[in-house]
N, C-alpha and C positions, 0 to 999 in steps of 0.2 A: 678700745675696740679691737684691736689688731690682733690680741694676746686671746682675749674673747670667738674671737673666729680661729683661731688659731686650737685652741682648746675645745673647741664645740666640733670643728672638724677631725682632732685626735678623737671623737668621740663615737666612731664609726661603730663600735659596741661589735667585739668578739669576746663573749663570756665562756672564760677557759681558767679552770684553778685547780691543778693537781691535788689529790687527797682531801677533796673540799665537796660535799653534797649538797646539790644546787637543782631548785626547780627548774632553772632554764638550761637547754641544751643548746649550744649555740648553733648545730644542725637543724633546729628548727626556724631559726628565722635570719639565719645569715645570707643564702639566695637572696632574700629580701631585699637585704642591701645590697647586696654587690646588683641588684636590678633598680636600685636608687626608691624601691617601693617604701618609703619610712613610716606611712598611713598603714599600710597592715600589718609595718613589723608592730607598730604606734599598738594595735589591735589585740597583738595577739600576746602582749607585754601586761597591756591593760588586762586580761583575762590570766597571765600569770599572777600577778598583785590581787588582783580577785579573791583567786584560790588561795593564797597564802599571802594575807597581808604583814606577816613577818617577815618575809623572804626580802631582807633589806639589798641582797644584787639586782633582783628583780626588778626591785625598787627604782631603783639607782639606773638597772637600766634603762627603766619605763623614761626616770625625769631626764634622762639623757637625750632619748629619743622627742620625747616632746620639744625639748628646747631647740635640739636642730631644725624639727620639723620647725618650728617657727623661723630661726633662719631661716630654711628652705621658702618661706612660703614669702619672707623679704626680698630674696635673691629672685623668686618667680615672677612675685607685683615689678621690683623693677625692670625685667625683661619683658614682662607686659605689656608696658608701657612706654619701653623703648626708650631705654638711660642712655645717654650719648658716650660708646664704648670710651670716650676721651675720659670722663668722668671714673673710668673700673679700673684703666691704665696708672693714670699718672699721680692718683694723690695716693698715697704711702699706708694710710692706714686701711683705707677700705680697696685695695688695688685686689680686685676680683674677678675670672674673667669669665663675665657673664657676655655671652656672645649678643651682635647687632641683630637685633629682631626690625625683619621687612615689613614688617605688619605693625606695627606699634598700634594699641587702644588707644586713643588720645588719653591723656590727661587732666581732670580735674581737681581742682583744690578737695573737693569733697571726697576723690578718691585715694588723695596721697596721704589724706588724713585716715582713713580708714584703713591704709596699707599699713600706717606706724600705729594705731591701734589694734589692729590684727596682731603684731609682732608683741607686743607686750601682753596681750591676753595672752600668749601661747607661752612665752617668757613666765608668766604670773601660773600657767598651769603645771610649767615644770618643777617652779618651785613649792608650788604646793604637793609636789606627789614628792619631791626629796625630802622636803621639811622633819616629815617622821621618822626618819634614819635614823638611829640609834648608836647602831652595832660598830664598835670601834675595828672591826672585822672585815668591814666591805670591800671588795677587792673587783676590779672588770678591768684585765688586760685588754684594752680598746687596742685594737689593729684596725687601720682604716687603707692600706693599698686597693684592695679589693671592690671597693665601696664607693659608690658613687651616689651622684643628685641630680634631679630631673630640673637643671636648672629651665628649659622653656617649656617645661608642665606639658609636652607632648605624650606622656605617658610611657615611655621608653628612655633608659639613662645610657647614651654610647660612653665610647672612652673619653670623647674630651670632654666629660663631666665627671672626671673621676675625683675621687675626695684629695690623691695624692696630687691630681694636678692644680687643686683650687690652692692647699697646701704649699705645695714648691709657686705658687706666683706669690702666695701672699707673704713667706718669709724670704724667698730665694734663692729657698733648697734646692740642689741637683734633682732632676726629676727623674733622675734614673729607675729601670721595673726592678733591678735588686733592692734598690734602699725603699723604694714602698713598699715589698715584702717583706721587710724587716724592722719596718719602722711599729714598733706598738708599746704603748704606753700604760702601766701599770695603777690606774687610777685607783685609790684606796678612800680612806674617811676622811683624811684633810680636804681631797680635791671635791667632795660634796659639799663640802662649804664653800671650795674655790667657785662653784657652777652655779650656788645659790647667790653668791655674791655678783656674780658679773650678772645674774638675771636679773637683782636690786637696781644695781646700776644704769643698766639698761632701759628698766623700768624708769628711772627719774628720767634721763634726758627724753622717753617717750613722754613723758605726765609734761616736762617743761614746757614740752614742743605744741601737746594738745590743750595746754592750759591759755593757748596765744591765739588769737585770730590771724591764722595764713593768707586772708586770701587776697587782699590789694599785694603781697609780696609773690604769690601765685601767677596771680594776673600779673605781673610785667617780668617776672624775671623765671616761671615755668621751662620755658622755651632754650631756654639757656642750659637745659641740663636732660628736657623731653623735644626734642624738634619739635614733635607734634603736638606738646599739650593746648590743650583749649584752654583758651581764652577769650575776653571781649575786645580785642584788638588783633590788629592783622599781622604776621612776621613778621620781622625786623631780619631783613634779609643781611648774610655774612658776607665778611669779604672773601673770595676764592683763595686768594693767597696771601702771605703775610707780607709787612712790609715793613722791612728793613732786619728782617729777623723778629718783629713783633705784629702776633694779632690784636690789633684795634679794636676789632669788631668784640671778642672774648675778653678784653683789658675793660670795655667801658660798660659789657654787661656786669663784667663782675664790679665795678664802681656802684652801678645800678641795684646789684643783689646786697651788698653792704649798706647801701643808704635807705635800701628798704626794711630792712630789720625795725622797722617800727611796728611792734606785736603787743597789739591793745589783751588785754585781759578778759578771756570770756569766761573761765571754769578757775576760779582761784582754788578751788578743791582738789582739784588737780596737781597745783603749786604744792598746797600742805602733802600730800603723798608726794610727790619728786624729792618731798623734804626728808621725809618719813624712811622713802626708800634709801637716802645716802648715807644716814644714820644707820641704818639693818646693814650695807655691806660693808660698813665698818665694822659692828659687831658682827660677821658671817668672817671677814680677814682674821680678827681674834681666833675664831674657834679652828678656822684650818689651823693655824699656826701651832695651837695647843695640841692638835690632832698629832702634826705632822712632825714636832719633836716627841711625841710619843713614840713614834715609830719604833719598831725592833728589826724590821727585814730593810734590806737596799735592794728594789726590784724595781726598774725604769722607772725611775719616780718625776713624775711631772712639776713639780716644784719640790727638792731636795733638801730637809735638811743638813745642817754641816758634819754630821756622821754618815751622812749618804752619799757614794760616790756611782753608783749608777743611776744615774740621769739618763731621760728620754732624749734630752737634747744635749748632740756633743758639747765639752766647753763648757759646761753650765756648770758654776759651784755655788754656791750661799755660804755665808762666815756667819758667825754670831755676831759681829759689830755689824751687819745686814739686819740681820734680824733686829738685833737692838733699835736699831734706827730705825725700822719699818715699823717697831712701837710706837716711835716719838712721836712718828709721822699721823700712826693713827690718833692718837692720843690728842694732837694737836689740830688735825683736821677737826675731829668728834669737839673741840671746844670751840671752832669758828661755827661750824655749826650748831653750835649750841646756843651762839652769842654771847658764850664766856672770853672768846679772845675776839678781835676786832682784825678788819683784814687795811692794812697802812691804806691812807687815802694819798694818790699821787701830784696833791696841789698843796702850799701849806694850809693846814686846817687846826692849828692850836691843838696839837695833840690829840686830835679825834682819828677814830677811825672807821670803817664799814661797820656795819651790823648785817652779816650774810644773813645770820636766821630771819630779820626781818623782811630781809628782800623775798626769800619763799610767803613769811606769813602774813606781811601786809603789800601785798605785791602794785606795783603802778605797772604803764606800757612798758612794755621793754625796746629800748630805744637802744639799739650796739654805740654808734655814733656817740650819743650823747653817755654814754659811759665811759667811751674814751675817755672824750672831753675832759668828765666830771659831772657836770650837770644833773645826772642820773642819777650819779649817787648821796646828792646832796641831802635829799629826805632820811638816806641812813646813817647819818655821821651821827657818831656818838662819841662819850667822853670812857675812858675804860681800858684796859690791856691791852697792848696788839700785840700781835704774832711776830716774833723776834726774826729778823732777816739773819741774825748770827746762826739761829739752830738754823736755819733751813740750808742756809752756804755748811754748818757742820754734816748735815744729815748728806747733803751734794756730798760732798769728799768723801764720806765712808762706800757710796757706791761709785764712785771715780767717774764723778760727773754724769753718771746716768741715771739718775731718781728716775726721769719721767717714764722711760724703758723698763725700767725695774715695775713701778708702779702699773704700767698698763699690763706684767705678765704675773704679777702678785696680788691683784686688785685688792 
């Protein structure tokens, strides 16, 4: 998720290419953003692809724009609804700083599900207008200092909604105004498969989430992350202060939010596409990677080659034995999910192991607890290959103990 915002927010769209004739002029819709308006630049992108449905920058720009706008329109619902700023601060991946809204809509189940359906339709729009890209040519030096998001939908984007400050909280970049001026990233052909890829992704954990019945987990444990979400029970009032250096009151909600994870099955159609999409950004990781050792230029390159040494982000290099291994990885993944390799069951089971594919295509509740357990997983043991813990501790050592880092900025 982190690398994904991370790259949607590089994605602030300055279309600038010396020597290069381009239907879009980035004087025509850069005001736009830097007034966080991304609906008319959305507009007027749309009506360049129009006029020239070859114009693969255009293109590129348009699916740019849409897929932020859908962030945008996530970051909005949750300020809507009044996310308890604790929740933006302190968990790591999603650390966002969508400010305290005085006002919060309540909260319903039927609304938080329409929020993460909203975000994936717009996710699914983006990658429908990249999908025809062709041009191994494509080029949009993305500057985003300038550029901001109207994270409380007031219609006006001040400074503390600037793209560079969403940016410097969520890596914990210097938020210095020289290094937002100068921070801009040369997005080419590989990174349109990187952007179709995290929207795949995306898409599955939406399709898991809406393929479950939320709402007994709604109903008791809302309130824990919306003050004011509705509900059919009355507050469960906090403690003022902690004690002893620990909140109780947030320790046994979240006891409460784990033991509710029991998510009966209403749309298993949904399951088979969460399936569908994790399979597409594995194949979407192939084709950047083939994009991206094609290269011939080194210009801020957002994921680098190992003959590219101008990176967008300082420090950043890729080796071949990276690369190499970020094959295995796909290759290995693409066969759990296939239900060619089995994922080790953590009790003895005679040689059995999971059957992932099955869990998407013949899906029961989803019960977290009882997966700990085991219990859960007991309908899916099979007899068959598992996935070797020797590659995976090899593949750990060639990125020096960082896979899962590597993997959320490589998807």
């Amino acid at each position: 998720m982190r690398a994904f915002v991370v790259g949607l927010i590089a994605c602030g769209l300055m279309v600038a290419s010396a020597g290069v004739s381009r239907a879009i002029e980035v004087s025509s819709f850069e005001p736009l953003l830097r007034d966080g308006k991304w609906a008319e630049a959305e507009k007027q992108l749309a009506g360049a692809v129009a006029a020239d449905a070859k114009d693969d920058d255009a293109r590129f720009a348009l699916g740019t724009v849409q897929a932020l706008r859908a962030f945008e329109g996530l970051l909005q619902g949750l300020y809507r609804y009044g996310l308890d700023p604790e929740w933006t601060t302190n968990l790591p991946f999603v650390r966002l700083p969508i400010p305290p809204n005085p006002k919060p809509t309540p909260l319903t189940n039927a609304d938080f599900r329409k929020l993460i359906s909203d975000f994936s339709a717009g996710l699914a729009k983006a990658e429908k207008t990249l999908a025809p890209i062709k041009s191994a040519d494509v080029k949009l030096p993305l500057a985003i200092g300038s550029y901001r998001i109207d994270f409380n939908a007031d219609g006006k984007a001040d400074e503390s909604e600037s793209f560079w400050g969403i940016f410097a909280e969520v890596t914990g970049a210097p938020a210095a105004e020289e290094d937002a001026k100068g921070f801009v990233i040369a997005f080419d052909a590989g990174d349109v498969h990187w952007l179709r890829g995290y929207c795949h992704v995306l898409q599955a954990f939406c399709d898991f989430f809406l393929a479950h019945d939320s709402q007994k987990l709604h109903d008791y444990t809302a309130p824990f992350f919306f003050p004011t979400a509705k509900t059919p029970f009355p507050a469960l009032p906090r403690e003022s202060e902690s004690r002893g250096g620990f909140d109780f009151s947030s320790i046994l909600d979240g006891v409460a939010f784990v033991h509710l994870i029991q998510l009966p099955v209403i749309e298993p159609e949904r399951l088979k596409s969460s399936h569908a999409h994790l399979l597409e950004m594995i194949a979407q990781s192939r084709l950047m990677w083939t994009a991206i050792k094609a290269e011939t230029d080194d210009d801020r390159e957002w994921i680098p080659s190992p003959k590219q040494q101008n990176a967008a982000l300082p420090g950043v290099a890729v080796s071949p034995d990276m690369i190499g291994g970020w094959h295995t990885v796909l290759d290995e993944c693409e066969a759990i999910l296939e239900g060619k390799k089995l994922i080790p069951f953590w009790r003895p089971a005679n040689g059995r192991g999971v059957n992932l594919k099955q869990v998407f295509l013949k899906p029961q509740e989803f019960d977290l607890v009882l997966w700990v357990q085991g219990s859960a997983a007991i309908p899916y043991l099979e007899a068959g290959p598992i996935t070797s813990a020797e590659m995976w501790r090899e593949v750990q050592q060639v990125f020096g103990g960082q896979l899962g880092l590597f993997a959320v900025w490589f998807n």
